[in-house]
Every structure is written in structure tokens, then in C-alpha cells.
TINU-281753 format. One line per field, with one value per residue (C-alpha): residue number from 0; residue in three letters; y, z, x. Coordinates in pm, whole numbers, plus 50000, padded with zeros to 5 digits. Each point is the difference from the previous one (the first is absolute). Layout:
# residues N
seq: c(NUM  ...)
type: c(ALA  ...)
yy: c(Y  ...)
zz: c(Z  ...)
xx: c(X  ...)
This chain:
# residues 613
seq: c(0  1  2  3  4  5  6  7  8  9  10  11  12  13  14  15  16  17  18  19  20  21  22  23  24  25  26  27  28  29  30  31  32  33  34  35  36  37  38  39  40  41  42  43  44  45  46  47  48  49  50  51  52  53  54  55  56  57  58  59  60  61  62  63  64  65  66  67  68  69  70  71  72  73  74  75  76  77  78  79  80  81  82  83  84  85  86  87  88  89  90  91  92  93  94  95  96  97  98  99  100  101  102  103  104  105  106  107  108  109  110  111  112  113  114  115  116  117  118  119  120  121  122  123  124  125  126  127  128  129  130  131  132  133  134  135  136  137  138  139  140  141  142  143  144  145  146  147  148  149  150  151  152  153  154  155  156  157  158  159  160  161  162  163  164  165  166  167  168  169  170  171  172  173  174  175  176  177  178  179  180  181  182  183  184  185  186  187  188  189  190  191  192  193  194  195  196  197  198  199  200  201  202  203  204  205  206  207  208  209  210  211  212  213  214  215  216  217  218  219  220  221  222  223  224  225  226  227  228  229  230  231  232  233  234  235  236  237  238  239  240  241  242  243  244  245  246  247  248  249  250  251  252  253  254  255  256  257  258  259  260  261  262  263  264  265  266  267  268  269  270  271  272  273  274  275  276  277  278  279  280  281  282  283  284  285  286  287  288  289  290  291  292  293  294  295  296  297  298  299  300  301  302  303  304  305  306  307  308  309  310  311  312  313  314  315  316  317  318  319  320  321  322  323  324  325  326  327  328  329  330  331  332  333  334  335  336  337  338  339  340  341  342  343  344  345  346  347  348  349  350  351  352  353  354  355  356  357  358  359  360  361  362  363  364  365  366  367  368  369  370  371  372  373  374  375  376  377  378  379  380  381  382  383  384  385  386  387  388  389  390  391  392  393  394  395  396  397  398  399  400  401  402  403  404  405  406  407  408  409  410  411  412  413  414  415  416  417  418  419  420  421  422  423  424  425  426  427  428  429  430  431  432  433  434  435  436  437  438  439  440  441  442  443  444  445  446  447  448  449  450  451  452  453  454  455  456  457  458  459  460  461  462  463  464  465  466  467  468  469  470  471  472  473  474  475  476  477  478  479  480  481  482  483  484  485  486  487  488  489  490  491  492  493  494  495  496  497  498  499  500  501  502  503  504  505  506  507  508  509  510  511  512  513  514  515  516  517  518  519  520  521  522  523  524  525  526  527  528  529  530  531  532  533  534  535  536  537  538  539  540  541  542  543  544  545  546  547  548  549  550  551  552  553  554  555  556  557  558  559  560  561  562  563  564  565  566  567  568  569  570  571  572  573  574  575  576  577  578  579  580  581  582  583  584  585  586  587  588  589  590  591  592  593  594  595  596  597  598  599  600  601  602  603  604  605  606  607  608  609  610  611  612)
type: c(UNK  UNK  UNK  UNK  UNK  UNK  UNK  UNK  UNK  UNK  UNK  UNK  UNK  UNK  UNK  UNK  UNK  UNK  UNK  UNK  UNK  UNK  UNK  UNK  UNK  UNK  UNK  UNK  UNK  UNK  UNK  UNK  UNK  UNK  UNK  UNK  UNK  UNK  UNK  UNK  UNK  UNK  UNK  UNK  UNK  UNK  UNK  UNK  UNK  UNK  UNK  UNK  UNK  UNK  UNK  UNK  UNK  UNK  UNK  UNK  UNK  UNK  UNK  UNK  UNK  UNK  UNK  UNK  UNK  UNK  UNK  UNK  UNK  UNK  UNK  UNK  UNK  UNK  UNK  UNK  UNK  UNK  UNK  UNK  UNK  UNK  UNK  UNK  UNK  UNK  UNK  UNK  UNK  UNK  UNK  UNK  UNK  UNK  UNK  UNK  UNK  UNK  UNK  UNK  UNK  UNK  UNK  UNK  UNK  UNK  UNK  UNK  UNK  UNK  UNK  UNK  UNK  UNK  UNK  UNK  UNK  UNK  UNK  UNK  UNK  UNK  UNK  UNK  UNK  UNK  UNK  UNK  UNK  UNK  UNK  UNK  UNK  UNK  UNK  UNK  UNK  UNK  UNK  UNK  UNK  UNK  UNK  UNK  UNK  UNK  UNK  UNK  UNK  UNK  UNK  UNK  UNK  UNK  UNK  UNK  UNK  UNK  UNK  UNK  UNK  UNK  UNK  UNK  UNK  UNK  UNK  UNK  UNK  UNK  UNK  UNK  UNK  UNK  UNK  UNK  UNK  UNK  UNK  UNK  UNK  UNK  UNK  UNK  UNK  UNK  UNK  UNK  UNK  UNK  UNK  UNK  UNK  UNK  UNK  UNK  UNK  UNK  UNK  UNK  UNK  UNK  UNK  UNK  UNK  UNK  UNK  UNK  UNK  UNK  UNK  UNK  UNK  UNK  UNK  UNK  UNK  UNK  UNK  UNK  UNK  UNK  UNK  UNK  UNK  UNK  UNK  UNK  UNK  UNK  UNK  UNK  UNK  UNK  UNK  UNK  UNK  UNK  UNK  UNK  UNK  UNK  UNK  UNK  UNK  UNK  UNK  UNK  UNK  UNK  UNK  UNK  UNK  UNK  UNK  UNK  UNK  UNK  UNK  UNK  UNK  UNK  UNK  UNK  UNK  UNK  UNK  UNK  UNK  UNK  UNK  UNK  UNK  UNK  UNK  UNK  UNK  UNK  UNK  UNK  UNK  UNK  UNK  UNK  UNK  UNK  UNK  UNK  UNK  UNK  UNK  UNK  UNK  UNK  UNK  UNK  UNK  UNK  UNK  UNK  UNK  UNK  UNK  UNK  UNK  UNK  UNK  UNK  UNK  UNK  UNK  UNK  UNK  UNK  UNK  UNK  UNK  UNK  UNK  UNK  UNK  UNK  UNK  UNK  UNK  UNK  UNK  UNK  UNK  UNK  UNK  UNK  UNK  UNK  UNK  UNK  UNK  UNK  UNK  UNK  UNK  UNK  UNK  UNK  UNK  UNK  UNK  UNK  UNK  UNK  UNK  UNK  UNK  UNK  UNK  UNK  UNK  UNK  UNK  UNK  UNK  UNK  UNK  UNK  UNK  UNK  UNK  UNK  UNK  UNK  UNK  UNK  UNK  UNK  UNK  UNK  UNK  UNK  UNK  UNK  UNK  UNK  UNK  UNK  UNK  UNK  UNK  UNK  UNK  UNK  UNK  UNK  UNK  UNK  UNK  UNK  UNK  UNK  UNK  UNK  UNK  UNK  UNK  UNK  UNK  UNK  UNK  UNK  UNK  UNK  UNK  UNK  UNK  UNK  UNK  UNK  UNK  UNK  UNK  UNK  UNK  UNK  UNK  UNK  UNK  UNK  UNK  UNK  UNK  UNK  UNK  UNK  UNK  UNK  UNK  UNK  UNK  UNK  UNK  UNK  UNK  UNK  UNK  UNK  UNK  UNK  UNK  UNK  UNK  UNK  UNK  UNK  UNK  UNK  UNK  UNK  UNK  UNK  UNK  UNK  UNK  UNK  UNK  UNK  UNK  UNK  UNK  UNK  UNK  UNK  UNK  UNK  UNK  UNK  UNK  UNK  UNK  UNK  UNK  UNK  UNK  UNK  UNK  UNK  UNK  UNK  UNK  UNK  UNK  UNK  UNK  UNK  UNK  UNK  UNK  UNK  UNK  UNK  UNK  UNK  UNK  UNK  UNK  UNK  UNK  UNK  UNK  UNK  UNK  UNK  UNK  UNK  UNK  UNK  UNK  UNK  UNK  UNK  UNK  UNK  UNK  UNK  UNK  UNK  UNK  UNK  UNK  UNK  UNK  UNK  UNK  UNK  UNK  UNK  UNK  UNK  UNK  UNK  UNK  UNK  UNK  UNK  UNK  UNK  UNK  UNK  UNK  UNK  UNK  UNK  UNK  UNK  UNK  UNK  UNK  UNK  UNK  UNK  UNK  UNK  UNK  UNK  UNK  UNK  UNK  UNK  UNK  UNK  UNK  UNK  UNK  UNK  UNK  UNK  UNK  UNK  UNK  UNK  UNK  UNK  UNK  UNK  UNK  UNK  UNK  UNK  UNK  UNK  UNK  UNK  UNK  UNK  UNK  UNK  UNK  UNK  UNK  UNK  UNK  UNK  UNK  UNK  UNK  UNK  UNK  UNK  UNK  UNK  UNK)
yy: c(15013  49833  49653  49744  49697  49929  49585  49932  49750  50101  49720  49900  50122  49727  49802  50049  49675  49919  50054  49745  49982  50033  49686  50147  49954  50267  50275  49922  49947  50196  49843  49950  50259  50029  50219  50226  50112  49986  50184  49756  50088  49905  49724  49724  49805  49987  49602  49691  49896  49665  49905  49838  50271  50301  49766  50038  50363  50086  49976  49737  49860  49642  49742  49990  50322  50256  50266  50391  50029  49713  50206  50288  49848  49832  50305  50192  49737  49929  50339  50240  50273  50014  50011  50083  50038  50163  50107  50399  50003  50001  49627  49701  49729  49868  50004  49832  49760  50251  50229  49748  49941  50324  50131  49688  49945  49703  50101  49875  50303  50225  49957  50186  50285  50312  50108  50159  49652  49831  50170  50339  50134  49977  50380  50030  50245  49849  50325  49884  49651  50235  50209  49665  49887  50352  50068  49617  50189  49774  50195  49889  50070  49916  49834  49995  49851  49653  49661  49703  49855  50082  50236  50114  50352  50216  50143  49792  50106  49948  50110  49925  50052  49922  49980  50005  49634  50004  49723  49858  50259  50280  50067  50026  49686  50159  50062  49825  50096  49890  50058  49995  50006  50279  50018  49909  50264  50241  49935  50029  50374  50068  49936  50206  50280  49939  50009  50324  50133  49936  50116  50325  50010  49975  50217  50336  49883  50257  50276  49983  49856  50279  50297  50211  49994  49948  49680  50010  50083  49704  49729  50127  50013  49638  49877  50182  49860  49635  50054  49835  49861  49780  49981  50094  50169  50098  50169  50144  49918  50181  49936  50209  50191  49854  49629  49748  49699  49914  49750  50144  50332  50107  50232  50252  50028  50280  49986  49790  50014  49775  49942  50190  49673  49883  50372  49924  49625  50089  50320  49839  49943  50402  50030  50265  50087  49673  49716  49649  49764  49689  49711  49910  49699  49900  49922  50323  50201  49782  50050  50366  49997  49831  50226  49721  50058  49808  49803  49918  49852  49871  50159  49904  50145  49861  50070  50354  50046  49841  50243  50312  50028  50251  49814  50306  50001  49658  49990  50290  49793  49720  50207  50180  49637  50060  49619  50075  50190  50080  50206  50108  50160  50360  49966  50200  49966  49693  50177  49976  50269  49927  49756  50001  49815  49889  49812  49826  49944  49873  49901  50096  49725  49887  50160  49782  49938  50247  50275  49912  50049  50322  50103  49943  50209  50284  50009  50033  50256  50237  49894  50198  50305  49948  49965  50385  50143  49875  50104  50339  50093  49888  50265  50232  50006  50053  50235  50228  49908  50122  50297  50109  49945  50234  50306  50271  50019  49880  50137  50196  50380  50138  50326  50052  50341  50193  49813  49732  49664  49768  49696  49753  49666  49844  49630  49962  49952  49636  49942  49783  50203  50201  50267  50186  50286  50167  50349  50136  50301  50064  50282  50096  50137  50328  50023  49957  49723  49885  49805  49692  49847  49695  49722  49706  49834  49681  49734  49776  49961  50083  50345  50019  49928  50236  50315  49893  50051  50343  50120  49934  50160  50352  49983  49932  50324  50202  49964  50068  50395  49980  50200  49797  50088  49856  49711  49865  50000  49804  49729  49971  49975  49746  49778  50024  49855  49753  49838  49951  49946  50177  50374  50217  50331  50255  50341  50215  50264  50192  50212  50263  50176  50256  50161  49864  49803  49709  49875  49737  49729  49757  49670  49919  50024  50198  50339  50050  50235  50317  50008  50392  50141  50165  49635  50018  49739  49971  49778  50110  50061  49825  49896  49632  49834  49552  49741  49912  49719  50132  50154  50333  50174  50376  50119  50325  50137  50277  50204  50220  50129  49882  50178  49748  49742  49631  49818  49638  49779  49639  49708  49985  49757  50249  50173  49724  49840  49772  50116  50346  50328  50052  50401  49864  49838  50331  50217  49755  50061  50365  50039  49827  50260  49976  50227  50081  50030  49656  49735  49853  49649  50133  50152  49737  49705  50176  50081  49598  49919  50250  49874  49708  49706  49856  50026  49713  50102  50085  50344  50186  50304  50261  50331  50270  50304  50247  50083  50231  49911)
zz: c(72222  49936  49850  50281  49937  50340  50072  50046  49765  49749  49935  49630  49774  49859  49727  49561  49897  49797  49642  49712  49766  49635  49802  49715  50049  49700  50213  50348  49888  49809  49760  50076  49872  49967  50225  49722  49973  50405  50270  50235  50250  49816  49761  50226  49816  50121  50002  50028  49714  49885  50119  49609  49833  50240  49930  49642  50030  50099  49763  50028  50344  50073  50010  50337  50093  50189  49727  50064  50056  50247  50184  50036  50092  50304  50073  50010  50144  50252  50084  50356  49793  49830  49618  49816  49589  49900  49639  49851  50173  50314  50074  50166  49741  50274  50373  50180  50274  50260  49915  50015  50407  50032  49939  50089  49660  49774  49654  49822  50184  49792  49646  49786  50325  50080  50302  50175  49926  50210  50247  50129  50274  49791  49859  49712  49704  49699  49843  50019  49835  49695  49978  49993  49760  49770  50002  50120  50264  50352  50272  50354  50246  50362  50006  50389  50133  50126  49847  50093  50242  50331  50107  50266  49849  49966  49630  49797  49756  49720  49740  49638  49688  49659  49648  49681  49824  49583  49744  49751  49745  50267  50095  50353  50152  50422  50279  50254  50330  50283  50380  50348  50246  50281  50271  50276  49956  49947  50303  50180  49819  50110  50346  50019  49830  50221  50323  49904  49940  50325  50190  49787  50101  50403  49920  49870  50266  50255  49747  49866  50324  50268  49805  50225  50373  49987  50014  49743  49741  50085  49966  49665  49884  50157  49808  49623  50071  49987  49672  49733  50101  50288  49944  49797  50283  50361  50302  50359  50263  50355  50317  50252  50198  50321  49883  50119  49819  49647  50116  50145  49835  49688  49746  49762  49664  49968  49628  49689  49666  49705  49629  49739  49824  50385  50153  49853  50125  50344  50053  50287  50195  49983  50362  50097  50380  50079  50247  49844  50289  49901  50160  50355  50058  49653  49893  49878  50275  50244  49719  49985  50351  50038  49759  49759  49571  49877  49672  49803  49660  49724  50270  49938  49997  50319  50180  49884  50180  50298  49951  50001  50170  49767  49707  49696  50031  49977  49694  49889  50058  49784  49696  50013  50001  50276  50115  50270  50317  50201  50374  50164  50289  50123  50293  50180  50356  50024  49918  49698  49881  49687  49701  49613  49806  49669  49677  49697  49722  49626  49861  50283  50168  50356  50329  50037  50294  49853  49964  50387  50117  49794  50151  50338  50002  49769  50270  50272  49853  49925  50377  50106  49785  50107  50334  50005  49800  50263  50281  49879  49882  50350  50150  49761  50081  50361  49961  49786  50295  50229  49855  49899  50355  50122  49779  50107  49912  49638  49710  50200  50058  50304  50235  50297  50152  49697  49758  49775  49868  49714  49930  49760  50010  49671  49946  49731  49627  50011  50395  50043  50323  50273  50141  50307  49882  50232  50090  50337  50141  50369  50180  50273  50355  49952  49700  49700  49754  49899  49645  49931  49669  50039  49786  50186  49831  49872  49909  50144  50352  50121  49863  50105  50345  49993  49872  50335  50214  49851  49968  50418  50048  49856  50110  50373  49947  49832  50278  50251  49849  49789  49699  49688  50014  50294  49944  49724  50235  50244  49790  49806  50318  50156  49695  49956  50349  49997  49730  49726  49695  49784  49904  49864  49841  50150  49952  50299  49959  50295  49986  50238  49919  50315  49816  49622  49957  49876  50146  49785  50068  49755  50065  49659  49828  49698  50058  50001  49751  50101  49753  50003  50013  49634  49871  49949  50162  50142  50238  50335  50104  50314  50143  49996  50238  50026  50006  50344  50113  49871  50339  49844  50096  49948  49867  49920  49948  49818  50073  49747  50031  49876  49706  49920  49721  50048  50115  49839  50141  49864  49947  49757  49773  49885  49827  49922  49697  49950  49764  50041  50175  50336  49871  49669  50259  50222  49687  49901  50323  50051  49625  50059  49979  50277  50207  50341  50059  49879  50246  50165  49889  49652  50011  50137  49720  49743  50120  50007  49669  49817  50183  50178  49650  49936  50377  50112  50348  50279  50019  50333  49893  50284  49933  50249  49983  50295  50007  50247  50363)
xx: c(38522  50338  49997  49987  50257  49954  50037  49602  49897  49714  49733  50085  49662  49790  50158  49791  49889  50303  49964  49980  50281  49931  49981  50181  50338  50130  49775  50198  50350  50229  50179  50374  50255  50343  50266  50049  49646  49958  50185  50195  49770  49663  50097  49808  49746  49688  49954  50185  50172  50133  50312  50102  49846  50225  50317  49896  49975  50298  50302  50325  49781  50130  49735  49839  50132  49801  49828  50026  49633  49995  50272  49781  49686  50168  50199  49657  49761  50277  50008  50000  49848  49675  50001  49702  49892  49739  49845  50020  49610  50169  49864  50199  50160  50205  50076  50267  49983  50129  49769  49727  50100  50112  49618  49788  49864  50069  50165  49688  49791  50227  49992  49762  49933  50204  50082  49720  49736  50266  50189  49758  50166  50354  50101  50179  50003  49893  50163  50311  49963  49861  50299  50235  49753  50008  50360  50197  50172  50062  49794  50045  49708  49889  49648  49818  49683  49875  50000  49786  50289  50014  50259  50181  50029  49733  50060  50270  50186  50180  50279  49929  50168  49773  50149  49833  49979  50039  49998  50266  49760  50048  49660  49896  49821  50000  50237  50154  50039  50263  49872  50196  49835  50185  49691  50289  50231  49744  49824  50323  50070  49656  50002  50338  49757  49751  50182  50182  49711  49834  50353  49966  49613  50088  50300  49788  49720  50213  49958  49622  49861  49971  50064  49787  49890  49644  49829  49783  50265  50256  49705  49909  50369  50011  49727  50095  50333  49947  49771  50080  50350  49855  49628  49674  49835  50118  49839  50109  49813  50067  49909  49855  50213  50172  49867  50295  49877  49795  49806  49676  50044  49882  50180  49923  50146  50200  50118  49931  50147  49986  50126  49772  49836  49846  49887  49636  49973  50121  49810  49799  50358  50088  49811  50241  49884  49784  50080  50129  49982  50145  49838  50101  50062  50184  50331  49979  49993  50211  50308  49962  49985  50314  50153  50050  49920  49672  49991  49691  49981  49736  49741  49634  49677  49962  50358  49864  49723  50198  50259  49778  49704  49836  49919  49991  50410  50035  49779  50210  50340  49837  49866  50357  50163  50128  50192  50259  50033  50340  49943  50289  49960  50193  50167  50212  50150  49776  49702  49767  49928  49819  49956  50139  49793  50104  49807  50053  49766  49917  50294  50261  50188  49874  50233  50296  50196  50265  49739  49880  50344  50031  49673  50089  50352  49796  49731  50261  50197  49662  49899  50293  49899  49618  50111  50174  49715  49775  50207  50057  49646  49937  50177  49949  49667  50077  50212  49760  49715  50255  50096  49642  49885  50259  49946  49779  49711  50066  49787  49750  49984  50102  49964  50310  49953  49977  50124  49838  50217  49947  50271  50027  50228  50035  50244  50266  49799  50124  49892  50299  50170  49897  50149  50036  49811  49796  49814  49869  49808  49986  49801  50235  49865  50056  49823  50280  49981  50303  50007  50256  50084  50276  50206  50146  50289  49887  49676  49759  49913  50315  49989  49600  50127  50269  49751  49767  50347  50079  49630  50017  50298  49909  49619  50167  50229  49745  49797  50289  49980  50310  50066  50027  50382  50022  49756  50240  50323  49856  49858  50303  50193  49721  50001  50388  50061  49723  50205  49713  50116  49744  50092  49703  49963  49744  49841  49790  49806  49845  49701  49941  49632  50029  50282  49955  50331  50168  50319  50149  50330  50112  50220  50078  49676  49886  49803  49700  49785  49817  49682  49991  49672  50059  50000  50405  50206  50360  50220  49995  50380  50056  50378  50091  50128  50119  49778  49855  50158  50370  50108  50107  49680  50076  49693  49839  49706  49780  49737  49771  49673  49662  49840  49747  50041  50064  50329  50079  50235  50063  50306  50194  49804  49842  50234  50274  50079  50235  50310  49873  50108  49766  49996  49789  49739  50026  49887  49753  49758  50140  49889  49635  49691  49787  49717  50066  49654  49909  49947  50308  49877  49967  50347  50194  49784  50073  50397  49998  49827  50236  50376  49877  50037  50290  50150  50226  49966  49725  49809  49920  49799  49867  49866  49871  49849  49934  49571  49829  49902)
């Protein structure tokens, strides 16, 4: 976490009982020197000295006049900075009156302790006092912490410079030190810091939040985002789908993440899955429910158990430390969608009204990312219903007059679009089955819509007695003048048994492959003709006899790779060893386990083989 120099006020700690001054003068004060033996900066004398006797001291003075010492000593005691002396054991001789108010202690606590009996929360290196101390060589150095004063600043701070302190015989009797205080114009530099660094963390929000266009994903890069720069611990909570308001609903949490030193302590909260139900009824809920951010500090044992029902995560979020809460709710269009949840514990500052604000525009900008996630896994998932319902007879083995049909459909690796993919097989009345492989242009439901339109189209023609030649030009016409938008790619392939043929037409798709009964395997060479949908239809077709063996038509996912040549995927399944006698299920698994990985598109996979009567 950054350092918080935020304005809140920290309770000053309790105040040592303040220490008794030695009663031997010649062990508390060092004995005056002179500027040649002193640097200018630490030739202060560490008690009051006569006024006759500093006259005295210094040479051609006038009677009356002001001595050089006496100078000093009010130019020190009088003082905006605080002056110190201490002995070579690192031990105070001397403190200033500014430095007395300036930390809350009288001078008298000082002498005789170093710096840790007195001030404990103050950091400084006693390192560097040794150094000025080894070699006389001024080091300046900034000192932090807390004093015994209130302050307005959370960690003050200070500029120092010591010097080494030497007597008229040259031996070193300490070191003095010179401190300004500069907690102002720190905090100032720190806010700037700080704000830039919350601009920069809603800035690369838009390009870690979202990445992807599932649901799950987006909450857990919401959650590891916030960690550490905004909290200890955070969690996404959802709710359930089609839920307008937050304040009878429960959620579920989604994600969780969390800095390294707190995953033990907050293992009970990791209830990835499980309802949260904040209580109804509380200020709680009605804020979420309003869409507004919720702010809870120094929370108790007992705002705990308020706060969540179950009691083993709240006794989690207190043996973690766990002392402030911020919710902000996700909403989008109006709608909450879910909760981020963000903690603070040990040592961490509590949730400011700065880090609420922060929260609340961070929450609405990954509300807008949840938001499409949501909506698009949405229809993804209709669209893969959609276009599962409408394929024939998917994944089961078929007979149609003489010839038996196996088809697979297999999703993109990554799941994230749906095609319009599709297969069919149709026993026509007069006893042909006519096979159909197809690729609509496009994703989602649109596209699963569009494969229902053509796969209606050419089962309506088939049926009408057409030739496949003849099926094509009419459904390119048909969908042409109907104005739909959506162009596909298509393959048919009729099978005559009376006579043993095959009569094949392409609109722009791949051939098929003719598993020869030998084993060997080869592209079928069919003419192609446009699209359907273009309004070119010219088509042709081809007709060859059957000689046994099995006939595999898919999409081109299957053979696709991006930044590669389509003729490498072609040789990869024309190269593939397979047995024509195997099982079609067999053949067409293992055509998908060997060319299937890695594809960035949808798979339509049917195979056919002709069987006796």
C-alpha cells in the first residue's frame, strides 16, 4: 500500500513519564568551545552561560555588551528549527526549545536518552550520525515518524543536517544536529503522487478490466486489479440473473483475490459459488440498492457479526485485522448487477472519502465491461441452444435408405463465438438422401438464426425433387431477393442407392473427402460455384459412382489456421490414417482429436457411409 498522508487526524500515542535530569551538571552539559574548534553550525553551548563571564570571553567586548555565546544561545533557543546535541554514544546533551514543542516533550525528558527511549515511532538511521562522527563530514538526512504532538499529517517529516562537535584539544565530544521540519510540502507532493496515481489506475482500468467476454473472467480481473493499489482484499459479488434491484436479492461471489501476507487469515471469505445475503433491512443493503458506495471504518466484533450473518468470516476478517469495508455497487443502465467489495487491514490506512470516490467511478467503469460479458454470454448461450437444437440428429448414428450418418459439432477452443455452422441429412420421398454441410457468414444468434433460414430453404427444395444443381440456384436466388443480409457457403451431396451414385454441388465450400475403401484418401473434385445469398447462382454439379468407402464433409474450422495456407490444413486430414471399416463414430472422433485443437473457429463434421438394405 502507498503511504496515506491523507488529512485524518491520528490520535497522538500515550505520552513516557518524562525523564529525570541528571544532577550532575558536568555529565549533561558540554563544556563551551570556541568557533575554531566547532563548525558554525554546532558551536551552541549546551547551557546558559553568564552574561559577565560571555562578555569576558570574547576579546575587545565593551562592558555590557552582548557576548558571542549569548548570541548563539538566543539565536538557537529562539529558533523555527529544532537544534539538538548529543554525546559520541549517540545520547541527547541538549535539545532546543522548538524541538521541545515541536515533539511534545520537555527538554529535561531528553538528556542522558537517545532517540528510540524518547521518540518510538520517529525513524532515523543512527548510521549516519556514526559516519559524521567517524570521518567529520556534514551528512544531511530526512528523519519520518510520529511525535507526541498532535498532527494534522499522518507521518511528519523532517530535513536534518548533523555535524561532528570537537574540542579546543581536537577530540570529539558528539554531534549536533539541525532539523526542519517539511511535513507540508511533502504532503502536498504526495497528494499530487497520489492522485496521479489513482488517474493512471482508472486510466489502464479500460485495458485490464474486460479483456475477455466471459463473465467469470472480467470479475476475477476486477478483483486482482484493485489488489494492492486500492485494498488488502477484494471480492465480486453477482447477482442473479434478470434481478433489477439489490435489496431483497442475494449475491454470489464471483471472484476474490488478496495480497500474499492476508490469503491465510481470510481463507474462510474465498466462498467462491455461495450466496452472501447482506442483511435486509440495513443501511447496507438500502445503499447498494440505491446504487450508492458504503463506508465502514474501525468495525467491531459486533458490527461484524451484523455485517455477515455467518459468523466463521467475520471471525476470519478479525484474526486477518481486517478494520474497514468499502461496497460499491455495479450498475449499469440502472441496474445492479453485482457488488465489489473491498478491505483494509493491520497496518493499512482506513477507506477515505477519496478512495470511495475512486471506488465508485472504478466500479462503474468495470459495470460497463460486466455488463457486455453478461450480455454476450447470454446470447452466446442461446445461440449455441439454438443452433444445437437445429442440427440433425447431432452425435448419434444414423440409417436413411441405405446409408448410415454420424456428425459431430464441436465450438471454437476458447468458446467465445458461435457460428453458423450447421449439418443436415434428409431422406427424400423417393428414396435418396441427400447430405448438407453449411457456413453462415458471421457469430452469435444472428448467424444461428440465419443457418435455421438456409437449412429451410434447401430442405423445402430438396423435397420439391430438385437436383442439387438446381437446389443451389434457387436458394441463392430466394435469399438474394428476400434481402437477408447473411451470405453462407454450402456443399450437397446426393445419394442415389437404386443406381449407386453421388451427385455433388458446391456454393463456395471446401470438398469433401472420399475415404477409399483401400484406406487412401483424396479431395473429392467438385465445381464451385458463389456463395448463396450472392445472386450469381450458376452452379454445377458432379456425379460419380459409389464404390464403397466413407464420404466426410465438414466447415472450414477444421482445417483453418490462422496465418497459414488452407492447402497445409487440406493435406493434414487427406494425410490422416484411418480404417474404412471402423465405426463412423470412431472415424470421425478420432479425425477431431487429431485436427480439431488449436481451431479458432466452429467445426461441422458429417460422415456417411452407404450399408446394405
Amino acid at each position: 500500500m502507498d503511504r496515506d498522508t491523507s488529512s485524518r487526524r491520528p490520535a497522538a500515542p500515550p505520552k513516557p513519564a518524562p525523564a529525570a535530569a541528571p544532577t550532575t551538571p558536568a555529565s549533561t552539559t558540554p563544556a563551551p568551545t570556541t568557533p575554531a574548534s566547532t563548525s558554525a553550525a554546532s558551536s551552541t553551548p549546551a547551557s546558559p552561560v553568564p552574561a559577565s563571564a560571555a562578555a569576558a570571553s570574547t576579546p575587545g567586548a565593551p562592558p555590557g555588551a552582548i557576548g558571542y555565546v549569548d548570541l548563539l544561545r538566543g539565536i538557537v533557543e529562539d529558533s523555527g528549527a529544532g537544534f539538538a546535541v548529543l554525546d559520541t554514544d549517540l545520547r541527547y546533551l541538549y535539545v532546543n526549545p522548538h524541538m521541545a514543542r515541536m515533539t511534545g516533550l520537555p527538554a529535561a525528558a531528553y538528556i542522558g536518552h537517545r532517540l528510540h527511549e524518547v521518540l518510538p515511532h520517529i525513524q532515523r538511521s543512527e548510521q549516519v550520525l556514526r559516519d559524521v562522527l567517524r570521518d567529520g563530514r556534514p551528512r544531511e538526512t530526512v528523519v519520518t515518524g510520529r511525535t507526541w504532538v498532535d498532527s494534522p499529517y499522518q507521518v511528519r517529516e523532517w530535513r536534518c543536517v548533523y555535524h561532528r562537535l570537537v574540542d579546543s584539544s581536537g577530540k570529539v565530544v558528539g554531534v549536533a544536529g539541525v532539523g526542519l521540519e517539511i511535513s507540508e510540502p511533502q504532503q502536498y507532493v504526495y497528494e499530487l503522487e497520489r492522485a496521479h496515481r489513482r488517474l493512471a489506475l482508472l486510466d489502464s482500468a479500460a485495458s485490464r478490466i474486460g479483456t475477455g467476454t466471459d463473465v467469470a473472467g472480467t470479475c476475477r480481473e476486477l478483483a486482482e486489479f484493485v489488489v494492492p493499489e486500492l485494498a488488502d482484499a477484494s471480492g465480486v459479488e453477482l447477482m442473479p440473473p434478470d434481478t433489477a434491484s439489490a435489496r431483497r436479492t442475494p449475491s454470489r461471489l464471483a471472484a476474490y483475490a488478496t495480497r500474499p501476507g492476508l490469503v491465510t487469515g481470510l481463507a474462510a471469505l474465498d466462498a467462491r459459488g455461495e450466496l452472501v445475503g447482506w442483511p435486509r433491512g440495513t443501511g447496507t443493503r438500502r445503499n447498494l440498492a440505491a446504487g450508492r458506495v458504503w463506508r465502514r471504518d474501525a468495525i467491531t466484533e459486533a458490527q461484524w457479526r451484523s455485517l455477515i450473518p455467518r459468523w466463521p468470516p467475520a471471525r476470519a476478517c478479525l484474526a486477518a485485522g481486517v478494520h474497514s469495508v468499502l461496497l460499491a455497487p455495479l450498475v449499469s443502465d440502472g441496474r445492479v448487477l453485482g457488488i465489489l467489495l473491498l478491505a483494509r487491514a493491520g497496518e493499512s490506512a482506513p477507506f477515505s472519502a477519496e478512495d470511495a470516490t475512486v471506488a465508485r467511478e472504478l466500479a462503474a467503469r468495470a459495470a460497463r465491461a460486466l455488463d457486455r460479458a453478461v450480455r454476450f454470454e447470454r446470447e452466446h448461450t442461446m445461440a449455441l441452444e439454438l443452433q444445437r437444437a437445429l442440427l440433425a440428429e447431432p452425435g448419434q448414428l444414423q440409417r436413411h435408405a441405405g446409408v448410415e450418418t454420424t456428425a459431430r459439432y464441436r465450438p471454437a477452443d476458447d468458446g467465445s463465438l458461435i457460428d453458423g455452422d450447421w449439418y443436415d441429412v434428409l431422406t427424400l420421398p423417393d428414396g435418396r438422401t441427400m447430405l448438407v454441410i453449411g457456413d453462415v457468414m458471421g457469430h452469435g444468434v444472428d448467424a444461428a438464426v440465419a443457418m435455421s433460414h438456409y437449412r429451410s430453404t434447401l430442405r423445402a427444395l430438396a423435397l420439391a425433387g430438385l437436383s442439387p444443381r438446381r437446389i443451389l440456384q434457387h436458394a441463392d436466388r430466394m435469399v438474394a431477393d428476400s434481402g437477408f443480409e447473411r451470405v453462407a457457403t454450402c456443399f450437397l451431396a446426393l445419394g442415389d442407392s437404386a443406381v449407386a451414385t453421388l451427385t455433388y454441388a458446391s456454393a463456395g465450400h471446401l470438398p469433401p473427402v472420399w475415404l477409399a475403401p483401400g484406406g487412401s484418401m483424396h479431395l473429392v473434385p467438385v465445381p464451385v460455384g458463389p456463395p448463396l445469398g450472392s445472386g450469381l447462382g450458376r452452379y454445377e454439379q458432379r456425379v460419380t459412382p459409389e464404390r464403397g468407402g466413407v464420404l466426410l464433409l465438414y466447415t472450414d474450422g477444421l482445417v483453418e489456421r490462422r496465418g497459414e495456407d488452407i492447402d497445409r490444413g487440406l493435406a493434414r486430414l487427406t494425410g490422416l490414417s484411418l480404417c474404412p471399416t471402423d465405426p463412423l463414430d470412431k472415424i470421425v472422433d478420432t479425425v477431431l482429436a487429431r485436427l480439431a485443437t488449436g481451431s479458432e473457429d466452429d467445426i461441422a463434421l458429417l460422415a456417411a457411409r452407404a450399408v446394405g438394405s
